[in-house]
LUMDOVEX-14566 format. One record per residue: residue in one letter; y negated, x, z negated of N, C-alpha, C in turn. Coordinates in steps of 0.2 Angstrom, whole numbers, padded with zeros to 4 digits, always signed. Example, Ala and Ser with C-alpha at 12.3 -4.5 7.8 and 13.67 -1.06 7.14 Angstrom:
<sites>
A+0028+0066-0039+0022+0062-0039+0016+0066-0039/S+0011+0064-0035+0005+0068-0036+0000+0064-0039/
</sites>
This chain:
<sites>
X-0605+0680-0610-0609+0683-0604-0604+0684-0599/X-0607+0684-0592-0601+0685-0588-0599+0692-0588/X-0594+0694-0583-0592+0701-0582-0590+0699-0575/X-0591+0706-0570-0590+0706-0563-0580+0710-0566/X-0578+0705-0559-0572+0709-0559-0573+0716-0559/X-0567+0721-0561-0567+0729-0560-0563+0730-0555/X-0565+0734-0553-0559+0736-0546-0552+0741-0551/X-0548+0741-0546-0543+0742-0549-0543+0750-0548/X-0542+0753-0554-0540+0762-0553-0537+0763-0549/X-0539+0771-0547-0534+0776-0542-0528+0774-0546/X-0523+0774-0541-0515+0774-0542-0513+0769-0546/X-0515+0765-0547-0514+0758-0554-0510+0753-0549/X-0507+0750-0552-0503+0743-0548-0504+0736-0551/X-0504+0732-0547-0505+0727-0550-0504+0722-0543/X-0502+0717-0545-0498+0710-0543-0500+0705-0543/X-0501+0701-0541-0504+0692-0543-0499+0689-0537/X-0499+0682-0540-0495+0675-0536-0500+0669-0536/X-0498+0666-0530-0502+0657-0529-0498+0654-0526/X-0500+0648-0529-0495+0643-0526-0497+0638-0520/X-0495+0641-0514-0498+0639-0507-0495+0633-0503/X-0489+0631-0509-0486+0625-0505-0490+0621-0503/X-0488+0617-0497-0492+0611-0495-0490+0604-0499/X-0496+0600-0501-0493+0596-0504-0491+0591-0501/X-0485+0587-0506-0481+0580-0505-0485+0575-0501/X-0482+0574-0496-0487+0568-0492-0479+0562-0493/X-0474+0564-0492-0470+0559-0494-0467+0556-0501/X-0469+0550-0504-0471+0550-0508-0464+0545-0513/X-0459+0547-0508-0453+0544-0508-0448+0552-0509/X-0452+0556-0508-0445+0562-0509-0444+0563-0517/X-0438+0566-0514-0434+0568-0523-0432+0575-0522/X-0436+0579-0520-0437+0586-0523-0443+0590-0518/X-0445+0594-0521-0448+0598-0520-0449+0606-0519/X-0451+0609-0513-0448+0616-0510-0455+0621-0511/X-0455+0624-0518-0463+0628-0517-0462+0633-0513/X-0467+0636-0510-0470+0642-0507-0475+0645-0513/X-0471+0651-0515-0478+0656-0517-0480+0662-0515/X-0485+0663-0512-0488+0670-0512-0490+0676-0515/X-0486+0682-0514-0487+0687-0519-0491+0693-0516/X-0495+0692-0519-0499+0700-0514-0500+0705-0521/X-0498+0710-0515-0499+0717-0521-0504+0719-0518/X-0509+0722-0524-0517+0724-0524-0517+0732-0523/X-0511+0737-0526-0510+0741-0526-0513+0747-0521/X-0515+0751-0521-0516+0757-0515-0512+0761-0512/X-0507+0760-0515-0502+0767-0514-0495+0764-0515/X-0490+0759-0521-0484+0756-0521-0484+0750-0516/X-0476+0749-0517-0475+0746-0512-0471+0744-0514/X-0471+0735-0516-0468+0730-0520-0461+0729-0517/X-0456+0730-0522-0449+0726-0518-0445+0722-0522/X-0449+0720-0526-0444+0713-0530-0447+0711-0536/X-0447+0704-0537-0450+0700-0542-0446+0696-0546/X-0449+0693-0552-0446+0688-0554-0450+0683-0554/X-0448+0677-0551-0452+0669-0552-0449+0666-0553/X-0451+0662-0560-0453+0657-0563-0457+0650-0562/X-0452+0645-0565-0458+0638-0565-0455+0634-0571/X-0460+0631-0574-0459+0625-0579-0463+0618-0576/X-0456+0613-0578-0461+0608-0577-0461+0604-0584/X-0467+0599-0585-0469+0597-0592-0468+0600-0595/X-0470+0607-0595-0468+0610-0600-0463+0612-0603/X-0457+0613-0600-0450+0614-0599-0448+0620-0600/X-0443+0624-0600-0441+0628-0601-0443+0633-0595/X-0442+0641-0593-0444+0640-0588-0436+0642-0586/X-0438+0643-0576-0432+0643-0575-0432+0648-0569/X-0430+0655-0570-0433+0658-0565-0426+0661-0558/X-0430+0663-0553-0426+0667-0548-0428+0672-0545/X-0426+0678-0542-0428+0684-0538-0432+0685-0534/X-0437+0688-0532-0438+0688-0525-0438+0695-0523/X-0435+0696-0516-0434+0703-0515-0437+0704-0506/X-0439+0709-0506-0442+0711-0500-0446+0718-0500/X-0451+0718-0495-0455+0723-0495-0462+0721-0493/X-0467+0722-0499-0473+0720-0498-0477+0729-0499/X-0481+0728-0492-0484+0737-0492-0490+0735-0496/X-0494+0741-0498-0503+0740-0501-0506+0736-0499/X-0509+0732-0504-0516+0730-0499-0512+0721-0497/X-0505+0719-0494-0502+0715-0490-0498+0708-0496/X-0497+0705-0492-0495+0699-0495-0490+0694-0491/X-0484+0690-0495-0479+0689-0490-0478+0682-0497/X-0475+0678-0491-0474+0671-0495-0466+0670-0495/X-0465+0667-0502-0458+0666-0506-0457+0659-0507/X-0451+0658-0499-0449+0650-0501-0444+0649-0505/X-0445+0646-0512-0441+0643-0518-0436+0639-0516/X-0430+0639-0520-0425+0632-0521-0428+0628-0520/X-0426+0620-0518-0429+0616-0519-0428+0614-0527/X-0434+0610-0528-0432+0609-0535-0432+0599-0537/X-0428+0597-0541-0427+0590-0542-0434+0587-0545/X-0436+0583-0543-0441+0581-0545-0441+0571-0544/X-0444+0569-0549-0446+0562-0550-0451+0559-0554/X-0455+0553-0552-0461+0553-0558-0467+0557-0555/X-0469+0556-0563-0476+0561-0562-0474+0569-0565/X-0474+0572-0561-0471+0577-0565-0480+0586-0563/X-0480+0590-0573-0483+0595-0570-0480+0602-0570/X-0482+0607-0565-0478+0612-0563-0483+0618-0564/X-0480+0626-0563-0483+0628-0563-0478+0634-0563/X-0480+0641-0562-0477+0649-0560-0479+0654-0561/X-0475+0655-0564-0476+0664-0568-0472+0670-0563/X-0475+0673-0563-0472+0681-0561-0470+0687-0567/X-0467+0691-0567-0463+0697-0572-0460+0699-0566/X-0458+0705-0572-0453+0710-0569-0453+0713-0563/X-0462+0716-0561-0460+0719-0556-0459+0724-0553/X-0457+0726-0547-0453+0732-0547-0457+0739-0547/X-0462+0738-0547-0467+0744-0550-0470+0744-0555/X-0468+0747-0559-0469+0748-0568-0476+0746-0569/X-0479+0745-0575-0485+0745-0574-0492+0741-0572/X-0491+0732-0573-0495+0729-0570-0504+0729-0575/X-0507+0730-0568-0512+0733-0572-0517+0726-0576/X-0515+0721-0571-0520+0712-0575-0513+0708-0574/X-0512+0704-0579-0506+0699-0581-0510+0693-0581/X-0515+0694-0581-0519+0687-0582-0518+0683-0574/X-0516+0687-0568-0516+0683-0560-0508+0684-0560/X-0505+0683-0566-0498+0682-0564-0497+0676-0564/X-0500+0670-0564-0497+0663-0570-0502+0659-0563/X-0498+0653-0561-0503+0651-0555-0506+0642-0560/X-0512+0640-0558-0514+0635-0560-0509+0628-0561/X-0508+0624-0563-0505+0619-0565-0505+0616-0557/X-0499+0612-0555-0499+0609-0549-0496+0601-0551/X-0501+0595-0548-0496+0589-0552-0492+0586-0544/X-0488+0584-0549-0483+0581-0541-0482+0575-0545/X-0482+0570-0540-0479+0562-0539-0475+0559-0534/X-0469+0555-0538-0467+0553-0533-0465+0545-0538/X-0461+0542-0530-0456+0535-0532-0449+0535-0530/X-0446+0529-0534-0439+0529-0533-0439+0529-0524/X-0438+0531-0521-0435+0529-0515-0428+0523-0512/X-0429+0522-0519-0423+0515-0519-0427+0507-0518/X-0427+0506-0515-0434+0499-0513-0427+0493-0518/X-0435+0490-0521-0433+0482-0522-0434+0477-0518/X-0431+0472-0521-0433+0464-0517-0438+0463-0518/X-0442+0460-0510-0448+0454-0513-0443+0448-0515/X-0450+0442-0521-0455+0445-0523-0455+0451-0527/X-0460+0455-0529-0461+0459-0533-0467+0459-0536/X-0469+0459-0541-0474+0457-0547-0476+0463-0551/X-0483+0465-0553-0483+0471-0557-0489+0465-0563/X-0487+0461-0567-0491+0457-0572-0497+0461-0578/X-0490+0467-0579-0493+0471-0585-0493+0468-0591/X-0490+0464-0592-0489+0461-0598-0483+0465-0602/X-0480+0468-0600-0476+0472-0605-0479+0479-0605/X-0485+0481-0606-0488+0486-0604-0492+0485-0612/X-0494+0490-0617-0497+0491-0623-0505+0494-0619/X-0509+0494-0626-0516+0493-0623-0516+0501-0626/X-0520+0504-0620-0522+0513-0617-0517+0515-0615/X-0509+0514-0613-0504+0516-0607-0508+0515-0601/X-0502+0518-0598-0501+0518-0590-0495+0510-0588/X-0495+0507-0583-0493+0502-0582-0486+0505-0581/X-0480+0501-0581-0475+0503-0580-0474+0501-0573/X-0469+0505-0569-0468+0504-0564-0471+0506-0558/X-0476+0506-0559-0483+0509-0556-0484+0517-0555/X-0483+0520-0551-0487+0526-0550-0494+0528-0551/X-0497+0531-0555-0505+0530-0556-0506+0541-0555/X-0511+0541-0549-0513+0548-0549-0521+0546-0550/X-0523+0549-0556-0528+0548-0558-0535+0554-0561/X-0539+0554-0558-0543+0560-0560-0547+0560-0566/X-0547+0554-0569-0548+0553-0577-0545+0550-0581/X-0546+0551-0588-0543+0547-0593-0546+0541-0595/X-0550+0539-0590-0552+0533-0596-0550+0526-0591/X-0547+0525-0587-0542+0521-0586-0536+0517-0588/X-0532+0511-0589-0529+0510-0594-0527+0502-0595/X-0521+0501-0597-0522+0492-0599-0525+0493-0604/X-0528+0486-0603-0531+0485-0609-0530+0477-0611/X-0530+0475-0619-0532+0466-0621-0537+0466-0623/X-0537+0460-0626-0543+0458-0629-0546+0463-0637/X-0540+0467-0640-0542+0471-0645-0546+0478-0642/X-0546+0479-0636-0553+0483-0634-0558+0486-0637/X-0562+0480-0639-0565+0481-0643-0566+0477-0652/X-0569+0478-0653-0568+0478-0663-0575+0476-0666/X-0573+0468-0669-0566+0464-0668-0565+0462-0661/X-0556+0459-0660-0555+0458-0654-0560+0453-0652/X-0560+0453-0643-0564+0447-0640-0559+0441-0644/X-0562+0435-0642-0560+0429-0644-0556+0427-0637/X-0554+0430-0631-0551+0426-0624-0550+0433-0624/X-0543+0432-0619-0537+0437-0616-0543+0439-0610/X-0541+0445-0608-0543+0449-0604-0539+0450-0595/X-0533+0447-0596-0530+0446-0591-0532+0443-0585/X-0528+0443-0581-0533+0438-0574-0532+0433-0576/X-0540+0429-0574-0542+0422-0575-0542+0421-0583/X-0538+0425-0586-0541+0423-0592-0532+0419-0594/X-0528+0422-0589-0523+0419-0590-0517+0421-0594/X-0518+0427-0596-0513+0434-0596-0519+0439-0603/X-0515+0443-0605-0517+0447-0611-0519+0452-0609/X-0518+0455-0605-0516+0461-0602-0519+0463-0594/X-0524+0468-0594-0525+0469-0586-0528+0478-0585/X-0529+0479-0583-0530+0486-0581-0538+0487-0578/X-0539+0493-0584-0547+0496-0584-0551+0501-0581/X-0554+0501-0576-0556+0507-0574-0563+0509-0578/X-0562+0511-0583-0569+0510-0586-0575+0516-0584/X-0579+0511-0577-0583+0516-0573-0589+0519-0578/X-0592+0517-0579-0598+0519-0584-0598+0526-0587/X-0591+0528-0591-0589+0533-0592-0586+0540-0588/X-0584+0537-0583-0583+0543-0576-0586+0547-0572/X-0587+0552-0570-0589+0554-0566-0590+0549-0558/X-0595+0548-0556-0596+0543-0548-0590+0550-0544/X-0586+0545-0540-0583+0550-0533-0577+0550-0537/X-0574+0548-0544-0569+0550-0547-0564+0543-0545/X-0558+0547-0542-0551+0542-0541-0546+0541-0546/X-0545+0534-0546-0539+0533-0548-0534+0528-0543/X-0529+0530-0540-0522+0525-0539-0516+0526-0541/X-0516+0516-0538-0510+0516-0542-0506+0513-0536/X-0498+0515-0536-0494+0514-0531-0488+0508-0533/X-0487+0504-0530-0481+0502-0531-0474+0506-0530/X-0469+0501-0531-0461+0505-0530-0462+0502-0524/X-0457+0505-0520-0456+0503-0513-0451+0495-0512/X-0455+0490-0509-0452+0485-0508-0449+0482-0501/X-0442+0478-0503-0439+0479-0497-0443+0473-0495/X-0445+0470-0488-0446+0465-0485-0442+0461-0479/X-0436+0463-0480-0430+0460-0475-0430+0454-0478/X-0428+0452-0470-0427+0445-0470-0434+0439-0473/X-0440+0444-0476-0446+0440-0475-0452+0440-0470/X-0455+0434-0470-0460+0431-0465-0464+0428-0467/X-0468+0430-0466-0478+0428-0466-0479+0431-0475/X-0477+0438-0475-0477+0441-0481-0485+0441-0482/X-0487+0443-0490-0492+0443-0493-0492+0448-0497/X-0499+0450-0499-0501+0456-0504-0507+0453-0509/X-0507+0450-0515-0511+0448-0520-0511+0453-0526/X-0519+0452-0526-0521+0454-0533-0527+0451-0536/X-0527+0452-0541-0533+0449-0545-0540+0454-0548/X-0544+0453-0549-0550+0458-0549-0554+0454-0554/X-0559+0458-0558-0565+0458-0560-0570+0464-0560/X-0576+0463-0558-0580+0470-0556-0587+0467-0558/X-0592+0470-0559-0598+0470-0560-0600+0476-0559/X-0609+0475-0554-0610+0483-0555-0616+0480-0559/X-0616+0489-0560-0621+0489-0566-0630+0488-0565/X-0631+0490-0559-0637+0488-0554-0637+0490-0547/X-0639+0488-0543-0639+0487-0535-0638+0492-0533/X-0638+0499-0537-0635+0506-0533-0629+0506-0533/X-0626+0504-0540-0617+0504-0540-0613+0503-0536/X-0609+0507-0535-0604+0508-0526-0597+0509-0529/X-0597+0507-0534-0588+0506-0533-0585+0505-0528/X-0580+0507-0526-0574+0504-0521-0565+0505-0523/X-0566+0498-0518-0557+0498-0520-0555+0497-0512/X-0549+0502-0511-0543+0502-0504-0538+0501-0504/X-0535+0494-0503-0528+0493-0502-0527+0497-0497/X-0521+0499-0498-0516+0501-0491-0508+0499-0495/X-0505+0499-0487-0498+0498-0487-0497+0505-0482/X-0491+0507-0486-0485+0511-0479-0479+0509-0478/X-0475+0508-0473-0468+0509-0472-0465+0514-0471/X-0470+0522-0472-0464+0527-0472-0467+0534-0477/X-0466+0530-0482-0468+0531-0491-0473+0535-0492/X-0479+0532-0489-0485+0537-0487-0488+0543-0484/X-0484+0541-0480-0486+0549-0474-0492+0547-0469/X-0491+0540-0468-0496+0537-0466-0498+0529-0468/X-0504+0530-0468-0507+0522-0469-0511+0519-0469/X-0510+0509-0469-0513+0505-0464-0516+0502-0469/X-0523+0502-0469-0528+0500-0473-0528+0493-0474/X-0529+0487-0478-0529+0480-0478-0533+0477-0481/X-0537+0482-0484-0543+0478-0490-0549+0485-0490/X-0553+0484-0488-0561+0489-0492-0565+0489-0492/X-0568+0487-0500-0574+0483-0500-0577+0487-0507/X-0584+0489-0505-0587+0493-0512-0593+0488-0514/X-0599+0490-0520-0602+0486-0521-0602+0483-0524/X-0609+0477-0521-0611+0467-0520-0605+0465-0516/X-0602+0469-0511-0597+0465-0510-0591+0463-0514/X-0591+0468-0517-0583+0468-0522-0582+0465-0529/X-0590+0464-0529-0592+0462-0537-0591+0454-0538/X-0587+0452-0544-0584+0447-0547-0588+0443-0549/X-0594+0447-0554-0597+0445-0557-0605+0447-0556/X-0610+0445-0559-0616+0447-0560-0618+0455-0563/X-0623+0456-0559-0625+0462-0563-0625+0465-0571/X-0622+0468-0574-0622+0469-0581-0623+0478-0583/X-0632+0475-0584-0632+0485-0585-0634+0488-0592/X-0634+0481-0595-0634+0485-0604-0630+0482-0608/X-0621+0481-0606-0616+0480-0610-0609+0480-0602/X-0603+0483-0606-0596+0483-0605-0597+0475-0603/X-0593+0476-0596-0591+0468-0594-0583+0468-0598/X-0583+0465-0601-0576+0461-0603-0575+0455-0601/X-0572+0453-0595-0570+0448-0592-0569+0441-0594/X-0570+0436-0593-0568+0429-0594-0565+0428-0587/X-0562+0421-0589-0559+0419-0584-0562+0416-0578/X-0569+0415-0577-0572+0412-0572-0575+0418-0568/X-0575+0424-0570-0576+0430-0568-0570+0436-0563/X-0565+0434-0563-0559+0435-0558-0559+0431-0552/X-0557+0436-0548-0558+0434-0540-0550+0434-0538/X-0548+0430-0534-0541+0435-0532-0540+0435-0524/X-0537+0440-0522-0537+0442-0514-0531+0441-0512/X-0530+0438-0509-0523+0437-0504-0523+0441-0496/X-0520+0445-0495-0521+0450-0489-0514+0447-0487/X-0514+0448-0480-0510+0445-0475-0507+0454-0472/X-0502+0454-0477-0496+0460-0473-0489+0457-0468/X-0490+0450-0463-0485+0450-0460-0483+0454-0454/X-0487+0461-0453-0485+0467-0448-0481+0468-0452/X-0481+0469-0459-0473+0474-0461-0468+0468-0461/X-0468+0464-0462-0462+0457-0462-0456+0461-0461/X-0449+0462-0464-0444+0466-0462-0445+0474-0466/X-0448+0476-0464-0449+0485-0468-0448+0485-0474/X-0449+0490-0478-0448+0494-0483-0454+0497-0486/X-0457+0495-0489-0468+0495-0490-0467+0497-0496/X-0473+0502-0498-0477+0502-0504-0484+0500-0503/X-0487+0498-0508-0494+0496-0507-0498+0502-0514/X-0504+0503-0511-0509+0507-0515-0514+0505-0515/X-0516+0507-0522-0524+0501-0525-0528+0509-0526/X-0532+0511-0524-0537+0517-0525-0543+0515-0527/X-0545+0517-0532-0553+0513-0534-0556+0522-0533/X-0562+0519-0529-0568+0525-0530-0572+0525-0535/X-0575+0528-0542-0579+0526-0546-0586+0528-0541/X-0591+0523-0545-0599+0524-0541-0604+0520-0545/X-0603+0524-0550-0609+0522-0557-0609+0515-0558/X-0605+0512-0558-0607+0504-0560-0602+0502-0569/X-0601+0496-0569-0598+0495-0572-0591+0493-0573/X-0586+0489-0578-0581+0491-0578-0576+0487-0571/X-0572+0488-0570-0565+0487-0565-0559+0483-0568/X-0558+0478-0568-0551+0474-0569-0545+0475-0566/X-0540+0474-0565-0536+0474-0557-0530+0471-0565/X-0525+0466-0559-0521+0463-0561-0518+0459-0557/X-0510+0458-0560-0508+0455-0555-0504+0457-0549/X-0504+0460-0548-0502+0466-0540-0495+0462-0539/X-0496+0459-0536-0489+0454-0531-0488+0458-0523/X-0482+0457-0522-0480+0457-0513-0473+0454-0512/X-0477+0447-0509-0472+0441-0508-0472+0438-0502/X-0468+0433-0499-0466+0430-0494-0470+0425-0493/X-0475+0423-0487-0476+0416-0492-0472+0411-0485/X-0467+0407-0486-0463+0403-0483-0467+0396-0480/X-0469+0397-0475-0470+0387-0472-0467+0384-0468/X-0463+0378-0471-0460+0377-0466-0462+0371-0459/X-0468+0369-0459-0472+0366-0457-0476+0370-0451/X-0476+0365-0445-0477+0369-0437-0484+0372-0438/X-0487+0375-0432-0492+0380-0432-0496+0375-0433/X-0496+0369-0428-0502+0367-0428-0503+0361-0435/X-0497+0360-0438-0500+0357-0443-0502+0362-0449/X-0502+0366-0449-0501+0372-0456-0510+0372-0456/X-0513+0371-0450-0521+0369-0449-0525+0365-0457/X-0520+0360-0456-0522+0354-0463-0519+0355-0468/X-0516+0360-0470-0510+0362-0477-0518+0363-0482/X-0519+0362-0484-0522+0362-0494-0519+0363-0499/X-0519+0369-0503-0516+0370-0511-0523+0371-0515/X-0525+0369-0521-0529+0370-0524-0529+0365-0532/X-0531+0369-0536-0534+0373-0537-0529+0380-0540/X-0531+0386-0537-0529+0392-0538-0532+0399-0539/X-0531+0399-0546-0526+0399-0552-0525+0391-0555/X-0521+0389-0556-0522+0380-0559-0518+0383-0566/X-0521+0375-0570-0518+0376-0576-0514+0369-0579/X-0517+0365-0576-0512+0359-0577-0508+0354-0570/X-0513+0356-0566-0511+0354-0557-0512+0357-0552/X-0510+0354-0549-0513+0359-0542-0512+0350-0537/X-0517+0352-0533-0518+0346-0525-0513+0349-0520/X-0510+0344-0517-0509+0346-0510-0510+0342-0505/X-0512+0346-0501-0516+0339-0495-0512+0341-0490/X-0509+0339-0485-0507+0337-0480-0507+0333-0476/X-0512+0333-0472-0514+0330-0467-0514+0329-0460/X-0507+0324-0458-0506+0325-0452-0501+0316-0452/X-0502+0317-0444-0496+0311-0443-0491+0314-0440/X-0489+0319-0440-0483+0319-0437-0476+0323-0440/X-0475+0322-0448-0472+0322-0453-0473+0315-0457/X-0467+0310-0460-0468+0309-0466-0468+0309-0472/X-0464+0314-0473-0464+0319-0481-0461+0326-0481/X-0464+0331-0483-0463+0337-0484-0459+0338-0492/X-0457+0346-0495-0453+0345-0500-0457+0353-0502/X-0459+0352-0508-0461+0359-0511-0456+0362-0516/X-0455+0368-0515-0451+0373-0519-0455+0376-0524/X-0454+0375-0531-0459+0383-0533-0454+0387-0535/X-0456+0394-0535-0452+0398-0538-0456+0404-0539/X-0452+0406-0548-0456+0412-0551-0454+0419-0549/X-0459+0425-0552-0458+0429-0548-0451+0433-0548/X-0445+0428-0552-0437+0432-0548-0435+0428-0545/X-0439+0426-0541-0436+0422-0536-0433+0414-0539/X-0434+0412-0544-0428+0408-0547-0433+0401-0545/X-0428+0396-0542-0433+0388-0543-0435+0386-0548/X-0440+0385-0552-0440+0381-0556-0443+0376-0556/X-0447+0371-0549-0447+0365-0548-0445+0363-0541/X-0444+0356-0539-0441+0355-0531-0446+0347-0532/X-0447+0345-0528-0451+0341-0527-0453+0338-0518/X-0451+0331-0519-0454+0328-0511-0461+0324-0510/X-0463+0324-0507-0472+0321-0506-0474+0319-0500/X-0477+0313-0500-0479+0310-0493-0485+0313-0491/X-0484+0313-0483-0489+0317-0480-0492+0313-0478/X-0500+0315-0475-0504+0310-0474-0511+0309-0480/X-0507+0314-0486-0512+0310-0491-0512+0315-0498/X-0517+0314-0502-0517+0319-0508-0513+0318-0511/X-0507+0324-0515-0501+0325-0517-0503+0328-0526/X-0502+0324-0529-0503+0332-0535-0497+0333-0540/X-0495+0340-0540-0490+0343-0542-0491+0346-0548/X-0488+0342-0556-0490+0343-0562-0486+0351-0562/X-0491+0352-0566-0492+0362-0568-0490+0363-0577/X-0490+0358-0580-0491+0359-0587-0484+0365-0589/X-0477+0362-0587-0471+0363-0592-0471+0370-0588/X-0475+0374-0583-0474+0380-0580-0479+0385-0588/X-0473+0392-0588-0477+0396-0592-0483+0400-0589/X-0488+0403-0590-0492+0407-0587-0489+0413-0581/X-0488+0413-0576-0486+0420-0570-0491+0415-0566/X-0487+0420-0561-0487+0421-0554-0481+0416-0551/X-0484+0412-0544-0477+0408-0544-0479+0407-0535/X-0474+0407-0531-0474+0407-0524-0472+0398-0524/X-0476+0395-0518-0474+0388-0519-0471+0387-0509/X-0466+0386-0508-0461+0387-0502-0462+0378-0500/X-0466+0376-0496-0467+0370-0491-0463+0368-0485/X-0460+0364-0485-0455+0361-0478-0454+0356-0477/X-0454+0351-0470-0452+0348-0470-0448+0344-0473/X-0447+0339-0476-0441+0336-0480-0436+0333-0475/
</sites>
């Protein structure tokens, strides 16, 4: 049953703390500087010194002094050391020792759990690939920053469910592995993002940002939504590139009396055009809003260059398909004023693993077989 607070007795002392810091918008910092507030509730003492405390993960605690002068009734804010921070880290602050004997409630000593995230702030090279194939089924992806308001989010393969599906779960149907938002069981309005590391894009031109998807809603009300963004200055602010909820987002057909488990014909993939960052230092962010439908896939998460080395107006008649390919891919180039162009593939370290010259003018096809399953950027140029 409930109970109303009691007010606090003549002459009684008593103390609480909160944690008022503002939170991390930069999502690139490597520590963190708490504010907490300590009001004395007291009538009559008059507060001049504390202990404060913090644990992170659960860690030992680690505390320091505060000293001053807080009259009855008043309340004064305590800026902490900064503290080292990296990852997903959770936090939280205790008060003791205070300078008037006697605290009357201990229970408003201890401030709610606060989570902090960050990234390395050391950018890598494009390209940059998150596949999740070295990722185990019910983790968090590696690499990837995930701030998430539930647990039923997840890589998952084909052993999901029991017995396993009979086809991988990956994009297209290509790959074991791909990442679940499983909406059916969330709360609608509940987020989850996932962040990249910060990648450099110096010295790249007509950069890109691909992913792969599978989505069904579960009937015409379902409003899932997914928000790319990118920033070049580690989230403080950002530039939208992709938002699409719904029929529009949806890969596949309606599915409202079974879990979509994807096949391959049931993956879309998006290719967003980031060549305003060309040169910068980007993270990109995938944000899914649940809204009662069914499950979310996402795979693949690339941010790469894509190289042509063919004039503006010919890049008009350039053709690459079929994409995702399994055994070939076409290429049409169609134009008179080239006689043969040269295709580069390369996987996502960058490394060449075919070179190849092709006449222009006419249907080219470029065998796919001895290629292992990824992601591969194909670099076109004049020969």
């Amino acid at each position: 049953a409930y109970s109303s607070p009691k007010a606090l007795p003549a002459n009684a002392f008593d103390a609480s703390i909160e944690n008022v810091t503002a939170p991390l918008t930069d999502l690139c910092a490597t520590s963190y500087t708490p504010t907490i507030k300590i009001t004395n509730h007291s009538a009559s003492a008059t507060l001049t010194s504390a202990d404060i405390s913090y644990s992170i993960n659960g860690g030992a605690l680690v505390s320091s002094t505060w000293t001053g002068s807080i009259a009855p009734g008043m309340s004064a804010n305590y800026v902490m050391s900064a503290i080292n921070v990296s990852g997903s880290s959770a936090i939280y602050f205790t008060a003791d020792n205070y300078s008037v004997m006697g605290d009357y409630n201990s229970l408003n000593n201890t401030t709610a759990v606060d989570y902090i995230s960050v990234i390395d702030p050391n950018p890598v090279s494009a390209p940059k690939q998150y596949d999740l194939e070295s990722d185990n089924i019910f983790e968090q992806p590696a690499g990837l920053l995930v701030e998430s308001e539930t647990n039923r989010a997840f890589v998952v393969t084909n052993a999901i469910t029991n017995p396993p599906l009979p086809y991988d779960v990956g994009g297209h149907g290509k790959s074991t592995t791909s990442y679940r938002v499983d909406c059916p069981t969330i709360v609608p309005g509940s987020t989850v993002k996932l962040t990249t590391q910060k990648v450099s894009l110096a010295g790249k031109t007509n950069s890109i940002l691909y992913f792969d998807i599978a989505y069904a809603q579960w009937d015409a009300s379902s409003n899932e939504n997914l928000t790319v963004n990118v920033s070049k200055d580690c989230g403080v602010t950002w530039t939208t590139v992709f938002n699409e909820s719904g029929a529009d987002l949806a890969t596949a057909n309606m599915l409202a009396d079974a879990r979509l488990y994807p096949e391959g014909y049931q993956w879309d993939r998006h290719s967003l055009d980031i060549s305003a960052f060309d040169g910068e230092e980007v993270i990109a962010q995938f944000a899914v809003t649940t809204g009662a439908g069914n499950c979310m896939y996402l795979d693949n998460f690339t941010i790469n260059d894509q190289i042509i080395g063919i004039g503006e107006n010919e890049l008009a008649t350039l053709k690459v398909y079929p994409n995702p390919a399994s055994n070939f891919i076409n290429l049409e180039v169609l134009t008179d004023q080239i006689d043969d162009y040269s295709v580069v593939v390369m996987n996502n370290l960058g490394q060449i693993v075919m070179n190849q010259t092709f006449a222009a003018g006419a249907i080219s096809m470029l065998n796919t077989e001895a290629l292992v399953s990824g992601i591969y950027t194909l670099n076109i140029s004049v020969a």
